[in-house]
C-alpha positions in Angstrom: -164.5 -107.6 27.9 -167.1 -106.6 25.5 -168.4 -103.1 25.7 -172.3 -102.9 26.8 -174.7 -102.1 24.3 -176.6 -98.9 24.9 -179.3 -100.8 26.0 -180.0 -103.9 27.2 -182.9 -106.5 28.9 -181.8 -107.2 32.7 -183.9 -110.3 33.7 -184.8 -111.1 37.4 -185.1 -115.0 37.8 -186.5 -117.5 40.7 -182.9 -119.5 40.1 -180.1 -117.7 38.4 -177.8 -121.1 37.3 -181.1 -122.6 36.0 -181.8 -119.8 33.9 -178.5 -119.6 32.3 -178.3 -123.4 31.8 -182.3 -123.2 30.0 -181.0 -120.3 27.9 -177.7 -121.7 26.9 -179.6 -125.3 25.5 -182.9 -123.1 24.7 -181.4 -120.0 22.4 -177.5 -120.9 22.3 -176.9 -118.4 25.0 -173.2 -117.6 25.7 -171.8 -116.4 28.8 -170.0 -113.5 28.4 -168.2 -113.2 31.3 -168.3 -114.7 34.9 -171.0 -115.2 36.9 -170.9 -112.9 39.8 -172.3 -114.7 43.3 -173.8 -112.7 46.5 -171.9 -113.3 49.3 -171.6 -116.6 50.9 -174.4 -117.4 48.7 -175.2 -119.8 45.5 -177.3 -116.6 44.8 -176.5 -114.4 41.1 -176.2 -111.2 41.5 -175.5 -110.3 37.7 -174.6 -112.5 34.7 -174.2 -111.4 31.4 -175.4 -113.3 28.7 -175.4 -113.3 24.4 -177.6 -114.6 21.7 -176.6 -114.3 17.9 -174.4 -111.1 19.0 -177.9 -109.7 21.2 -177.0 -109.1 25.0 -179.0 -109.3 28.3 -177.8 -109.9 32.1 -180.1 -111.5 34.9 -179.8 -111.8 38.2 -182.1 -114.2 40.9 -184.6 -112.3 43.2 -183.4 -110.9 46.4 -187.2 -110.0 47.7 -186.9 -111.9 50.7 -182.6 -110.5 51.2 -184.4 -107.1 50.9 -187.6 -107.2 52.0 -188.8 -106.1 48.8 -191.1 -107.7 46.3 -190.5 -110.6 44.6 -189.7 -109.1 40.8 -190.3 -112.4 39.0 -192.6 -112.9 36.3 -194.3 -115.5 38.3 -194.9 -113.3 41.7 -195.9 -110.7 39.1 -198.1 -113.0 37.5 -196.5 -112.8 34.2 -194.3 -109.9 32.1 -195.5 -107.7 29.9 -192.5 -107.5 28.2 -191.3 -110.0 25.6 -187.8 -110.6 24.1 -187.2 -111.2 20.0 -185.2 -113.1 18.5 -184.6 -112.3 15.0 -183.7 -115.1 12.6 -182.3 -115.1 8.9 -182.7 -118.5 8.9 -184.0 -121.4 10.8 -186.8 -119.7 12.5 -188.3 -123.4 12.8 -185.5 -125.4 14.0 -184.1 -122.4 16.5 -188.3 -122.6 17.8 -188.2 -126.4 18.0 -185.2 -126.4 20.6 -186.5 -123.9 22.7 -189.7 -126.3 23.1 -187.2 -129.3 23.5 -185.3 -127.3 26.4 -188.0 -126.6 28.0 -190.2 -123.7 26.6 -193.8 -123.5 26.7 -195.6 -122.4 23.0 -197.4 -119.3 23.7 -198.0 -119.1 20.0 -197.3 -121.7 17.3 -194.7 -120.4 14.6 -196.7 -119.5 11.7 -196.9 -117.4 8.5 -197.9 -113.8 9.3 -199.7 -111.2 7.6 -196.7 -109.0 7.9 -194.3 -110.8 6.1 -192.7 -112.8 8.9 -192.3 -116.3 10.3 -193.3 -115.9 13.9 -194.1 -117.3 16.9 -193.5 -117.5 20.9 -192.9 -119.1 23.4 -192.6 -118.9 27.5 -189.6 -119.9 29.4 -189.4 -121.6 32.6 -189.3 -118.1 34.4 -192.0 -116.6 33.1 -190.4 -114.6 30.3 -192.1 -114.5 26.9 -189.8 -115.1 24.0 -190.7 -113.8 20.1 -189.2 -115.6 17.6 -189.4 -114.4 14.0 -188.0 -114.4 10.1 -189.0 -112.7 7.3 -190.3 -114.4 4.5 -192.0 -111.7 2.6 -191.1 -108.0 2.4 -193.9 -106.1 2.1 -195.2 -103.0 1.6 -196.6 -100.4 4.3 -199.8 -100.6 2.3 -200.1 -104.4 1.9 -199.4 -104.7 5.7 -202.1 -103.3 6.6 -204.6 -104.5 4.0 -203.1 -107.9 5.2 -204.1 -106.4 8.9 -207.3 -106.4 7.9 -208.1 -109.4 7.7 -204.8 -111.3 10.1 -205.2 -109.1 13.1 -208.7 -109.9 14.6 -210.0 -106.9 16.5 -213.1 -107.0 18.5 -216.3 -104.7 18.0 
């Protein structure tokens, strides 16, 4: 068994199996150990998952087991967090499978003023995924001249 990272994304999903199955064709997700069931239900209670070496567990919602509220994006109305995935290379076709699998584009990949090749995308479960690679390395200084111009603030 692999040792936990220090820290580590712990997704809640509106159905566990169909989550793993979406990130295992969507991001190459591996499953690092077994998937660990409620009892006497098809329910997850924890899985832990890897992309590229980067790990996160999820488990399904258990609002209605608990009487709590539903912690889904989508009862939530979205997350404000978002996951990156960091690419040396093949940003493009790594963004093109998650659309394949299922993903929404949030964000087309393009060209950034920071250097990177970047986009996002949502999955089915209301997670927002960043997907970047560097294609530039640039200075503090250029960055934000770049900003400037690429990062369109209102006034």
């Amino acid at each position: 068994m692999n040792p936990l990272p220090p820290l580590l994304p712990y997704l809640v999903v509106s159905d566990g199996a169909a989550a793993i199955e979406f990130y295992k064709s969507a991001f190459g997700a591996v499953l690092d150990e077994e998937v660990h069931l409620a009892p006497g239900t098809p329910k997850i209670m924890n899985a832990r998952l890897s992309i590229s070496g980067g790990v996160f567990m999820l488990c399904d919602d258990f609002s209605k087991e608990f009487n709590t509220k539903d912690l889904t994006p989508q009862a939530l109305g979205g997350s404000p967090v978002m996951l990156h995935l960091s690419f040396t290379e093949g940003v493009d076709a790594a963004f093109d499978k998650a659309v394949a699998a299922g993903a929404t584009v949030k964000m087309p990949l393009a060209d950034m003023f920071w250097g990177d090749r970047y986009g996002q995308v949502e999955d089915p479960f209301g997670y927002t995924w960043t997907m970047g690679q560097k294609i530039a390395v640039l200075t503090t200084e250029q960055i934000d001249e770049a900003a400037k111009t690429g990062f369109k603030v209102p006034e």
